[in-house]
N, C-alpha and C positions, 0 to 999 in steps of 0.2 A: 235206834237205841239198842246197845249190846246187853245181852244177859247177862247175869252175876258167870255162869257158868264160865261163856264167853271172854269175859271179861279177867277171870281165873285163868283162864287158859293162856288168852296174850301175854300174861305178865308172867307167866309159869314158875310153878313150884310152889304156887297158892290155889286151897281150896275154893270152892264155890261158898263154902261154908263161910270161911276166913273174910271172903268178899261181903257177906251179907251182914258179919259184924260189923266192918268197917262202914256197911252203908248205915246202918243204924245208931250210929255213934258207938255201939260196946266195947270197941277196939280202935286201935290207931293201927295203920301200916308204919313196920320200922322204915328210917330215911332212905335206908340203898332200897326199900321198895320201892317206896314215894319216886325216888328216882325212875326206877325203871319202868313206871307206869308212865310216866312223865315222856321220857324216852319215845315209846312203845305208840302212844298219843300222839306227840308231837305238840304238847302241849307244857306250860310253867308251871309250877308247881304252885303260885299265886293264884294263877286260874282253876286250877281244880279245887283247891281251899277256896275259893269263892271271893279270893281278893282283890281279882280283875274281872272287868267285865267281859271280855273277849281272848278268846285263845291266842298265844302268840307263837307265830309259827317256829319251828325248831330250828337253830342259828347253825348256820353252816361251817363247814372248817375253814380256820385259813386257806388251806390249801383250794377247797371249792372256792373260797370267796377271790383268792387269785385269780384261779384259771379265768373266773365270769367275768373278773375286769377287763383281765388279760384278752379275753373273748371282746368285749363293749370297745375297749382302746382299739382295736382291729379294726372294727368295722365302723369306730370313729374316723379311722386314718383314711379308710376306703371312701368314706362319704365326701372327705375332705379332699381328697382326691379329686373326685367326682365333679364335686363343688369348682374346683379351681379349674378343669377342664371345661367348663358350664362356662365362667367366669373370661376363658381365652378364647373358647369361639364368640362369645359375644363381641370381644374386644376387636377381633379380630373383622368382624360382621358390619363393626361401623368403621375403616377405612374401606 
């Protein structure tokens, strides 16, 4: 568990003080805060409100969510490969 101080720190440009309101209900963080603690987490913003049960982890950009496909489809093609060579010495094994 991270401290108030800590925890001020990550999100920067807010006090420890600012933090200890918010833990106590006297205050709200405005939304581009919310945001950026969110951010910073890796976490929804439903999960820190207490709306979900579990964190969900922070969504990647298109651009990563390509490449990872782009990465998956590759070593799909190689497997498949692989597969079909497997598949022609066998063939080949029973003449």
């Amino acid at each position: 568990m991270r401290s108030q101080y800590e925890m001020a720190s990550l999100v920067g440009g807010i006090t420890q003080a600012a933090w200890a309101q918010w833990e106590i209900g006297a205050r709200q963080p405005k939304l581009d805060v919310l945001y950026i603690i969110c951010q910073r987490l890796g976490c929804s913003a439903d999960w820190l409100l207490g709306l979900e049960h579990g964190p969900r982890p922070a969504q990647q950009s298109i651009a990563d969510q390509l490449s990872s496909l782009k990465s998956e489809l590759g070593k799909t093609a190689r497997n498949m490969e692989s597969i079909m060579a497997q598949i022609n010495a066998l063939e080949k094994s029973q003449t």
